[in-house]
N, CA and C atoms as a LAMMPS dump frame, in Angstrom:
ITEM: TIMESTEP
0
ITEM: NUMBER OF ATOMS
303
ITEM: BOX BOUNDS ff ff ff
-5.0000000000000000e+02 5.0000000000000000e+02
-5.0000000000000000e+02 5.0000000000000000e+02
-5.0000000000000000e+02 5.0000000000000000e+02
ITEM: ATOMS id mol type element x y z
1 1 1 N 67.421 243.126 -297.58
2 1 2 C 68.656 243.739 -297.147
3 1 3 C 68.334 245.147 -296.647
4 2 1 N 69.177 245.466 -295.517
5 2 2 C 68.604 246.673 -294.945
6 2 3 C 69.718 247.656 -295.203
7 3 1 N 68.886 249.085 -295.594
8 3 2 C 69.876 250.435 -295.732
9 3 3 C 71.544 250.435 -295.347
10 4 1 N 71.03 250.088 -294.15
11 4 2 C 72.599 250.911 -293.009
12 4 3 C 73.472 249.236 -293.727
13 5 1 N 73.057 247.96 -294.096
14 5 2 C 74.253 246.899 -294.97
15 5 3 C 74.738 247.926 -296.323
16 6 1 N 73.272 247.627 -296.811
17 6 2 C 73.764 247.855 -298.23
18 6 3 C 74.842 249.267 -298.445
19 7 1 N 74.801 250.473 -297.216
20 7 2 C 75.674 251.642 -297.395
21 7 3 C 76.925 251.004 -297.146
22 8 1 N 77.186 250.221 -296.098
23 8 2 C 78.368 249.798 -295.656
24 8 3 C 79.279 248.968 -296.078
25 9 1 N 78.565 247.806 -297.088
26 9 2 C 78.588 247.005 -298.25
27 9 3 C 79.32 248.206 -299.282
28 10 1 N 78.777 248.95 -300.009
29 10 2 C 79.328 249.689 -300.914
30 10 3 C 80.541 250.672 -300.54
31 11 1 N 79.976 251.486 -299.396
32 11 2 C 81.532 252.017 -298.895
33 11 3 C 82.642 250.804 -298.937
34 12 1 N 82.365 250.033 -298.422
35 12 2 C 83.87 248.821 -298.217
36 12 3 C 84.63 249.036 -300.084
37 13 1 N 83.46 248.668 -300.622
38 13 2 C 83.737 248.585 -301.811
39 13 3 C 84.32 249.533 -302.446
40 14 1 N 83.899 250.809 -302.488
41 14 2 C 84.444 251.905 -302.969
42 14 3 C 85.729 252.332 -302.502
43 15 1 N 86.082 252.184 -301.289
44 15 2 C 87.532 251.94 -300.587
45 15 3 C 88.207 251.187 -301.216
46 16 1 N 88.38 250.177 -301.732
47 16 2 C 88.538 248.557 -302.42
48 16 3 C 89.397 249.462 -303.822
49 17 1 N 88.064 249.577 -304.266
50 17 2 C 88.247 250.506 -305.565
51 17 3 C 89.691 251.667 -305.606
52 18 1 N 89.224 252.363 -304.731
53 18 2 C 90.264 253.664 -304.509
54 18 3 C 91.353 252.99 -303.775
55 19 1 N 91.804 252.48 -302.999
56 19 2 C 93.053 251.773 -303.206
57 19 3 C 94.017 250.827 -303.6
58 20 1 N 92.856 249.486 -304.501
59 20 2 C 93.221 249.035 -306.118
60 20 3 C 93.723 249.896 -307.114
61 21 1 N 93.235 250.975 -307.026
62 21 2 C 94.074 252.749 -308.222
63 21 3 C 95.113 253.073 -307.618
64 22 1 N 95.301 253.427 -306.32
65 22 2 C 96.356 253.854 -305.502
66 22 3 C 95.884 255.349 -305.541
67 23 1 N 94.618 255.716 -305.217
68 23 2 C 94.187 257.248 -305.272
69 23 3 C 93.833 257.246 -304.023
70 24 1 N 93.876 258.73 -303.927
71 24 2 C 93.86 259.485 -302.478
72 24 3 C 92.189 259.689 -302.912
73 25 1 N 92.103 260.227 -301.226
74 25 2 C 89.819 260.605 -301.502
75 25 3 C 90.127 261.878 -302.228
76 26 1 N 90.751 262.413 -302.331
77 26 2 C 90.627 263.505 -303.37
78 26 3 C 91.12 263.407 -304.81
79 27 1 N 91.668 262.691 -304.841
80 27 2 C 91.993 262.249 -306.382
81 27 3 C 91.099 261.796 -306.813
82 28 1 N 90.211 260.793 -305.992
83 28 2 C 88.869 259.599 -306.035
84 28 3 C 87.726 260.895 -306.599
85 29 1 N 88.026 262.05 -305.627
86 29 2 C 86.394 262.826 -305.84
87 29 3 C 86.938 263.669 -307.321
88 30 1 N 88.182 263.417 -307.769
89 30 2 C 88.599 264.509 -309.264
90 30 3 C 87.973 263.484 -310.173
91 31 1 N 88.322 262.208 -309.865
92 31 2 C 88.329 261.486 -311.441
93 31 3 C 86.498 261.188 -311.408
94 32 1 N 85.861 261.585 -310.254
95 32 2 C 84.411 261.03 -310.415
96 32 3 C 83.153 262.02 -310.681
97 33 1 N 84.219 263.378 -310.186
98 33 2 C 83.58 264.433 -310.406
99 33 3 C 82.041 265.035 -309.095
100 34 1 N 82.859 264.783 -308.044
101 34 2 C 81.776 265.178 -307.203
102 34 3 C 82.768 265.744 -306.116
103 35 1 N 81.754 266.546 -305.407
104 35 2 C 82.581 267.327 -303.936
105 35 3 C 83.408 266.195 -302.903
106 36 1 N 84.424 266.84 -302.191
107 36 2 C 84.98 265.169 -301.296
108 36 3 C 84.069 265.3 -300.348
109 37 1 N 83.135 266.307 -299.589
110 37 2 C 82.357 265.808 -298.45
111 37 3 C 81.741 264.79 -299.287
112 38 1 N 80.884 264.802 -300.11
113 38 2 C 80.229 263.985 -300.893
114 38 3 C 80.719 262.089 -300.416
115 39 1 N 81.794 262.83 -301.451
116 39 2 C 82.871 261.654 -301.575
117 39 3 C 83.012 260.588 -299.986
118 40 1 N 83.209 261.614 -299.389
119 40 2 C 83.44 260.791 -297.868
120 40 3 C 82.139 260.158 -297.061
121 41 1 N 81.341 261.221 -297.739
122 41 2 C 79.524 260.396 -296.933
123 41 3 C 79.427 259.165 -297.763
124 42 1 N 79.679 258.754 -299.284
125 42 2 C 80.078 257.469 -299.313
126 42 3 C 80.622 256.781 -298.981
127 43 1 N 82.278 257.093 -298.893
128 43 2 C 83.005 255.626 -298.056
129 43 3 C 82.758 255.587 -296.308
130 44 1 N 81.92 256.156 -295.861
131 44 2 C 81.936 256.31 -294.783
132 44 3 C 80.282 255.499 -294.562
133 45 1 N 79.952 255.308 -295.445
134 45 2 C 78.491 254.526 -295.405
135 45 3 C 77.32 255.807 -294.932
136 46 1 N 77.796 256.773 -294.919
137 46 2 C 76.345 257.688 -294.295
138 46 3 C 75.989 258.236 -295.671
139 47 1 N 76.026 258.385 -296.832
140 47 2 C 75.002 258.529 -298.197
141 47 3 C 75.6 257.515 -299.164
142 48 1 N 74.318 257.043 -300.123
143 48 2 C 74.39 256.745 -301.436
144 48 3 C 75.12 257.27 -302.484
145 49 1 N 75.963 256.679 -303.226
146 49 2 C 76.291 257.312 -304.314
147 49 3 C 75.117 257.777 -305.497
148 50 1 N 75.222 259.569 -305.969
149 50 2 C 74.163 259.728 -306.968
150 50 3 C 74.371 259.145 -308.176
151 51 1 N 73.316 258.214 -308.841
152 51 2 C 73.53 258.002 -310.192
153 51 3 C 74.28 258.498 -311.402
154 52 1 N 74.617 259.456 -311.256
155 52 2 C 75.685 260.473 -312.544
156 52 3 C 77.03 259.917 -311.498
157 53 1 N 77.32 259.713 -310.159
158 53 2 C 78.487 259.457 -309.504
159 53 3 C 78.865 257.893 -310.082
160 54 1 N 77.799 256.696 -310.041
161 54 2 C 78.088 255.602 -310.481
162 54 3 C 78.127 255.413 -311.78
163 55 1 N 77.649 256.397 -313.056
164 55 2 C 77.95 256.885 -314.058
165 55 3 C 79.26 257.4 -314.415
166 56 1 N 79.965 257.798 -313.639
167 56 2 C 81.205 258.454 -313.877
168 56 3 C 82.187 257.114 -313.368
169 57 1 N 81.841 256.266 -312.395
170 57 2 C 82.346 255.096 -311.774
171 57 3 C 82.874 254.381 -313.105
172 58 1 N 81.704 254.147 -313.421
173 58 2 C 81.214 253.604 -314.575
174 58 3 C 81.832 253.602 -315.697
175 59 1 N 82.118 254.532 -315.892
176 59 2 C 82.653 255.638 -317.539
177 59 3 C 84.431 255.64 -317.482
178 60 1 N 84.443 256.163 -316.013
179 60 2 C 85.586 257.288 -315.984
180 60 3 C 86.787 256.238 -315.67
181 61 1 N 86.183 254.903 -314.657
182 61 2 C 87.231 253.961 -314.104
183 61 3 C 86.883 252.493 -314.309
184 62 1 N 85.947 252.533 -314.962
185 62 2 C 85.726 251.157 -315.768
186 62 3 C 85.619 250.464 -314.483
187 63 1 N 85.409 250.795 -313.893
188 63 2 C 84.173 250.098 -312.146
189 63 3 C 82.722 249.078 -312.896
190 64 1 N 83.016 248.31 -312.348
191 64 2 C 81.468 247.368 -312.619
192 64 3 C 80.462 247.475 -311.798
193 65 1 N 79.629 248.047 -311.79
194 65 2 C 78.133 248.401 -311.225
195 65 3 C 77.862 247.456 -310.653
196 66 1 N 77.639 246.39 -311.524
197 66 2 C 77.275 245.31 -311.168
198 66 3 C 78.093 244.982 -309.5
199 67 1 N 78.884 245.311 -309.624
200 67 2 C 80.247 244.332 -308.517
201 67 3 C 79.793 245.278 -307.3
202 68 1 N 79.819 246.905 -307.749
203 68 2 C 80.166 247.904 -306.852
204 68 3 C 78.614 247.805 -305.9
205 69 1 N 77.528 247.213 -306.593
206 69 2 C 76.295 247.891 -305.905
207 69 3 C 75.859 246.181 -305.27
208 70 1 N 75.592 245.234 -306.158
209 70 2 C 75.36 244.318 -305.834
210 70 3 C 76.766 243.531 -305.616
211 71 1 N 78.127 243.508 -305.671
212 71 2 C 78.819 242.636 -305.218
213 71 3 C 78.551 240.923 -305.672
214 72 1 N 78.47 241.61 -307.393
215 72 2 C 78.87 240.486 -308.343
216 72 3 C 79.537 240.415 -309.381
217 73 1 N 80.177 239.681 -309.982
218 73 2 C 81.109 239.862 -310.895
219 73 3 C 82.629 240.448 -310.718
220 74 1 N 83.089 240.736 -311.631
221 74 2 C 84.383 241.117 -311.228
222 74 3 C 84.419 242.653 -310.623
223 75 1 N 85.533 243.649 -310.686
224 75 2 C 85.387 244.828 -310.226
225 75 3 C 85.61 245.585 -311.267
226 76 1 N 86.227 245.709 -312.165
227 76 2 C 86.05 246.117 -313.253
228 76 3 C 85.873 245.739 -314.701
229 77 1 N 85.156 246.129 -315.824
230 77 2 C 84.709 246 -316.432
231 77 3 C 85.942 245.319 -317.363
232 78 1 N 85.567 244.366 -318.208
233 78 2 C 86.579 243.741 -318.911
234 78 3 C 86.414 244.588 -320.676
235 79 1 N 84.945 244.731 -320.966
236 79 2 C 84.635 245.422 -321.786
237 79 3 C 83.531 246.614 -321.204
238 80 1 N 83.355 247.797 -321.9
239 80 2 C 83.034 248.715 -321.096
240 80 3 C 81.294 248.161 -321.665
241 81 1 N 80.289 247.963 -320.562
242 81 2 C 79.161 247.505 -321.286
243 81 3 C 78.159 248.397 -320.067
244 82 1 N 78.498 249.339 -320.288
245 82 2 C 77.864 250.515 -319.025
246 82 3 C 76.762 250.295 -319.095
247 83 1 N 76.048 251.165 -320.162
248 83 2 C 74.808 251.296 -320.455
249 83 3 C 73.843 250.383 -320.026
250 84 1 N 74.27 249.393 -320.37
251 84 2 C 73.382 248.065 -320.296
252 84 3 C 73.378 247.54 -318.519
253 85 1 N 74.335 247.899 -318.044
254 85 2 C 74.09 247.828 -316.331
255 85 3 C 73.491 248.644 -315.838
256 86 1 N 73.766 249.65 -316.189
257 86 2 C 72.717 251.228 -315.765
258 86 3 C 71.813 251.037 -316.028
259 87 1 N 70.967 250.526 -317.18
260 87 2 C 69.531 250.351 -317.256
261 87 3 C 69.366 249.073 -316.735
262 88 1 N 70.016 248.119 -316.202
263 88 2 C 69.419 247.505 -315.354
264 88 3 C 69.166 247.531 -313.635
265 89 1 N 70.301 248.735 -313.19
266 89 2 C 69.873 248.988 -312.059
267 89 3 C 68.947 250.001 -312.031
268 90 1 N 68.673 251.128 -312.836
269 90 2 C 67.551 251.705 -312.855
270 90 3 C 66.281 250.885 -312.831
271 91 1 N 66.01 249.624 -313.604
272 91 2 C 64.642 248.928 -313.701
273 91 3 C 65.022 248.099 -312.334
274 92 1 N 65.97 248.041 -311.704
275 92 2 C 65.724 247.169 -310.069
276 92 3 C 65.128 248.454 -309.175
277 93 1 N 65.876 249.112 -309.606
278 93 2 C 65.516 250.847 -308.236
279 93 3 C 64.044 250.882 -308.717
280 94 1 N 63.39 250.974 -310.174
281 94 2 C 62.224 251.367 -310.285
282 94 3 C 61.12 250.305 -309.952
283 95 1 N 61.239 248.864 -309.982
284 95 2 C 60.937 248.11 -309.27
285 95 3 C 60.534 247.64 -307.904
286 96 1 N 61.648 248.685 -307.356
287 96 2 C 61.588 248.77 -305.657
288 96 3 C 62.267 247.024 -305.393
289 97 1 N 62.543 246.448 -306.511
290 97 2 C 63.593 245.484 -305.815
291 97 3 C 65.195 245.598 -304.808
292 98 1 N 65.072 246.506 -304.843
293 98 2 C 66.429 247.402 -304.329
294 98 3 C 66.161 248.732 -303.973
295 99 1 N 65.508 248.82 -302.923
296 99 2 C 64.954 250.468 -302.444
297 99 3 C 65.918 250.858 -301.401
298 100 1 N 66.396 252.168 -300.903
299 100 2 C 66.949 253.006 -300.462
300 100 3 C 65.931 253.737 -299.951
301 101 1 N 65.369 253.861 -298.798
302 101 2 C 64.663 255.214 -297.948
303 101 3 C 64.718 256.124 -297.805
């Protein structure tokens, strides 16, 4: 899978997300805790979300990692089982099964 999918893949998603809540991009960048340029180079597919951002995804809105990055499972978490997704996308990123350039 190449960069410029997988950004565009997740922006869709993160859009998905933020208007399943009924939040504005600035409400989106309060509850996640990052700047809205930030915020917008994600849904806009031109940057990655930083790990403490899908951490807060994670934490703050009970977002499923799983769903948001790979586009499996449901979209949010039924029980909050963070941790245990986070260390598994860390061992795919450290793997290079899932690299970003």
């Amino acid at each position: 899978m190449n960069r410029k999918k997988v950004l565009q893949d997740i922006a869709l998603r993160l859009k998905k997300i933020r208007e399943t809540l009924g939040f504005s991009p600035v409400d989106m960048t309060k509850r996640i805790g990052t700047y809205r340029t930030n915020y917008y180079k994600y849904e806009s597919a031109a940057s990655f979300p930083h790990f403490a951002v899908l951490a807060r995804l994670g934490n703050n809105l009970g977002v499923s990692l799983d769903w948001l990055i790979l586009d499996k499972g449901p979209m949010f978490y039924k029980e909050k089982d963070y941790d245990n997704t986070l260390q598994k996308l860390i061992k795919i990123w450290n793997n290079h099964e899932f690299s970003i350039p």
